[in-house]
N, C-alpha and C positions, 0 to 999 in steps of 0.2 A: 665928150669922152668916147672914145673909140667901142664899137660894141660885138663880142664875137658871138654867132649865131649858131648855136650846134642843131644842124635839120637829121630829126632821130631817126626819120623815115629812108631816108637816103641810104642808110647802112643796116637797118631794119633785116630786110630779106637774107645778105650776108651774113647777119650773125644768127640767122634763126635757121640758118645750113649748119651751123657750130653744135658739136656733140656739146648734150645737158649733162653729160658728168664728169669726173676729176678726169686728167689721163692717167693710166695706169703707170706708177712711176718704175716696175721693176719690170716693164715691157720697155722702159726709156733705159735700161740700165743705170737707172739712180737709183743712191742708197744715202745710209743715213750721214756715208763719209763725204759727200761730195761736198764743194765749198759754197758756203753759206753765203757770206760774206767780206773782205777785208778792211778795218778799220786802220791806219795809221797813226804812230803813237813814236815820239821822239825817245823817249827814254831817258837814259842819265849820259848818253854822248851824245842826242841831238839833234844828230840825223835820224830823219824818219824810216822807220822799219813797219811794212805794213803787213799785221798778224792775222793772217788767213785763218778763219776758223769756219769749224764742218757745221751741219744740220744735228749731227748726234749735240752736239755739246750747245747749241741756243736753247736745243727742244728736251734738253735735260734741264736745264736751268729755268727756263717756262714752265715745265712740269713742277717740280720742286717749287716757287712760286705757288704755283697756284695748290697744291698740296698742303705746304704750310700757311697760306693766307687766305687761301678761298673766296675770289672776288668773286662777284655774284652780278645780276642786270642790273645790280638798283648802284654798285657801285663805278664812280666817273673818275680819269683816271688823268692829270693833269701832263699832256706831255709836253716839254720845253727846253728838254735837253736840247742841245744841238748836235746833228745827225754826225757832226766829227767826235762825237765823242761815244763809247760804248753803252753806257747805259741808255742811252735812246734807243736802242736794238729791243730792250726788254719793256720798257715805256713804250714803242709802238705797238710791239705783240703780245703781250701778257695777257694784256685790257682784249683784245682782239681774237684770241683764243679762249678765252674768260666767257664771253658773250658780255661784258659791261662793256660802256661808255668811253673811248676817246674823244677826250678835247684837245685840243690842238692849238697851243699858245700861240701868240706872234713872235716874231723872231726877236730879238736880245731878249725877250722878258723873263730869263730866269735873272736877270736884275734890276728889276722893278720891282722894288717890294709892294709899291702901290697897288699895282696892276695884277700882281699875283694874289694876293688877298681880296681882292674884288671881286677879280675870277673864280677864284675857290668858292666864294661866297654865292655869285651870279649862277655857277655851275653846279654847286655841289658836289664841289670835288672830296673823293674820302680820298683816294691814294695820290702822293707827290712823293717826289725825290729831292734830295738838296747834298750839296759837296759842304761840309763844317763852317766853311768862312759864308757863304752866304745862309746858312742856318743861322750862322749869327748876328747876320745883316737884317733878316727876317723879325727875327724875336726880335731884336731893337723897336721895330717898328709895327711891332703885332700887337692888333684888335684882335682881341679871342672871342668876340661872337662874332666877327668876320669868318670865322674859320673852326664854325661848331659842327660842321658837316664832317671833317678828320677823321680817317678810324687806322690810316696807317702813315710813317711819315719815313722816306727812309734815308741814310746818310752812307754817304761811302765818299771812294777819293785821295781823300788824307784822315789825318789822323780827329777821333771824335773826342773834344775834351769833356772830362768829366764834368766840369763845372755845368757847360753846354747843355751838356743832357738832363742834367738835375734839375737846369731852370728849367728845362723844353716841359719836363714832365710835370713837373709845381704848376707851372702856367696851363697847361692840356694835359690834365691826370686824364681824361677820357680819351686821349690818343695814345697810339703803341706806337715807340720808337724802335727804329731797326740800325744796327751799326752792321754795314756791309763792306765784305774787303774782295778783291781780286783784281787780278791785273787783266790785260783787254786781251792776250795774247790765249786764255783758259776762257772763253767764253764769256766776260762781264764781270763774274765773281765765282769764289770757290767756300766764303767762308760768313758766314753770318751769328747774329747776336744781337737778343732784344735787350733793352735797356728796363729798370725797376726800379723804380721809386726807391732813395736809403740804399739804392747800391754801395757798398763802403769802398768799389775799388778806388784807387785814385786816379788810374788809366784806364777808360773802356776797352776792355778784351775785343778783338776782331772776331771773334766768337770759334765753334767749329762748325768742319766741314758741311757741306751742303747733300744731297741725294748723289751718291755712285762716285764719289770727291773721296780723295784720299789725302791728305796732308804730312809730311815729315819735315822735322827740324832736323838739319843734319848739320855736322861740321866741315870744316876745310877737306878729311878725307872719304867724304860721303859714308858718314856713320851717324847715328842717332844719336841725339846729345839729352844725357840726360834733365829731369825736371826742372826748371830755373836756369837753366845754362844757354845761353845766345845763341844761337844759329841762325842757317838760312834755311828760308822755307825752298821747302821741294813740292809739289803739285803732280797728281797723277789723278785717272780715271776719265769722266765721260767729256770732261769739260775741255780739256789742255786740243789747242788747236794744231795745225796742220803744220804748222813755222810759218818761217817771214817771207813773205813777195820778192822771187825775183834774189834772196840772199841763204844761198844755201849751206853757205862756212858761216852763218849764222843762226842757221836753224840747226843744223849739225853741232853748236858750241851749247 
């Protein structure tokens, strides 16, 4: 097997020329608008649209995070999303701004339940992520002292069924369930909601807004709809990103 050999002395003197502190980022002319990142997300026609989003709106939702949840060193933080999908953005830097613990799955293993409860177990992982259908692929196949180390578990994606949640929590009353909602275009998410033992609703709420997040239900002619009444969400403040790569009669729409 092939063996690569990194000689640290070779580049030694080179990096020991490199300034020991941050550079100054408002001598670079960057600010908190400048672009983060872009993730690509087909949507409901298909074609990909890739939703530029700033540093203001990761580093609000990080914030917030760690705010409401407070990881700490002792906590390990299982990442295994995959890097096309958005919430790997907050899975890599959360833990990483936090000062805990990233571990870093193999690749497919968010469907391994095997292997993910091992790991949990091997690792001591407390926080993980799951999309509802593989939460529910998980519990089918969960050992709960595999995975006594838990203290946050959170779901988003699609829709979280009540039933879901009720067993998640009978089986790991010592775990907090989180139901999180947003779309990839607003930074990750804009909307959260812990789940509680004897909840009566019959659909989990996508909860409310998050820190500096504004949320409206409006109707067809952008007006507020009152209590109980259908509409569509509207999204405003720190999160909502820059528009789409490259499509400007769609970021314009």
């Amino acid at each position: 097997i092939p063996v690569v050999v990194l000689d640290l002395q070779d580049r030694a003197s080179m990096i020991a020329r490199e300034p020991k502190h941050n550079p100054a980022a408002r001598a670079l002319g960057l600010t908190a608008r400048n672009l983060a990142y872009v993730i690509y997300t087909s949507g409901s026609t298909g074609l990909p649209k890739g939703a530029m989003n700033i540093h203001r709106g990761i580093a609000n939702r990080l914030r917030w995070m760690q705010e409401r949840f407070s990881l700490s060193a002792m906590d390990r933080l299982l990442h295994k999303t995959p890097f096309t999908f958005d919430v790997s953005v907050w899975e890599l830097f959360w833990p990483l701004t936090a000062g805990a613990q990233l571990v870093v799955a193999r690749p497919e293993a968010h469907r391994d339940n095997r292997y993910l409860m091992n790991a949990v177990e091997a690792h001591g992982i407390t926080i993980i992520d799951f999309v509802p259908p593989m939460l529910q692929a998980f519990m089918q196949d969960l050992e709960a002292h595999k995975v006594r180390s838990l203290r946050h578990v959170f779901c988003g994606g699609q829709e979280l069924p009540a039933s879901l949640a009720q067993r998640f929590l009978e089986l790991l009353p010592n775990v907090q369930l989180h139901n999180l909602y947003g779309p990839t275009e607003a930074s990750v998410g804009v909307v959260s909601y812990s789940c509680f033992r004897g909840d009566p609703s019959l659909l989990i709420p996508i909860g409310r807004p998050i820190a500096n997040t504004q949320i409206y239900i409006l109707d067809a002619h952008g007006e507020p709809v009152p209590i109980g009444v259908a509409g569509e969400i509207h999204i405003g403040g720190a999160g909502v990103g820059r528009g789409y790569l490259n499509r400007p009669e769609l970021t314009a729409e």
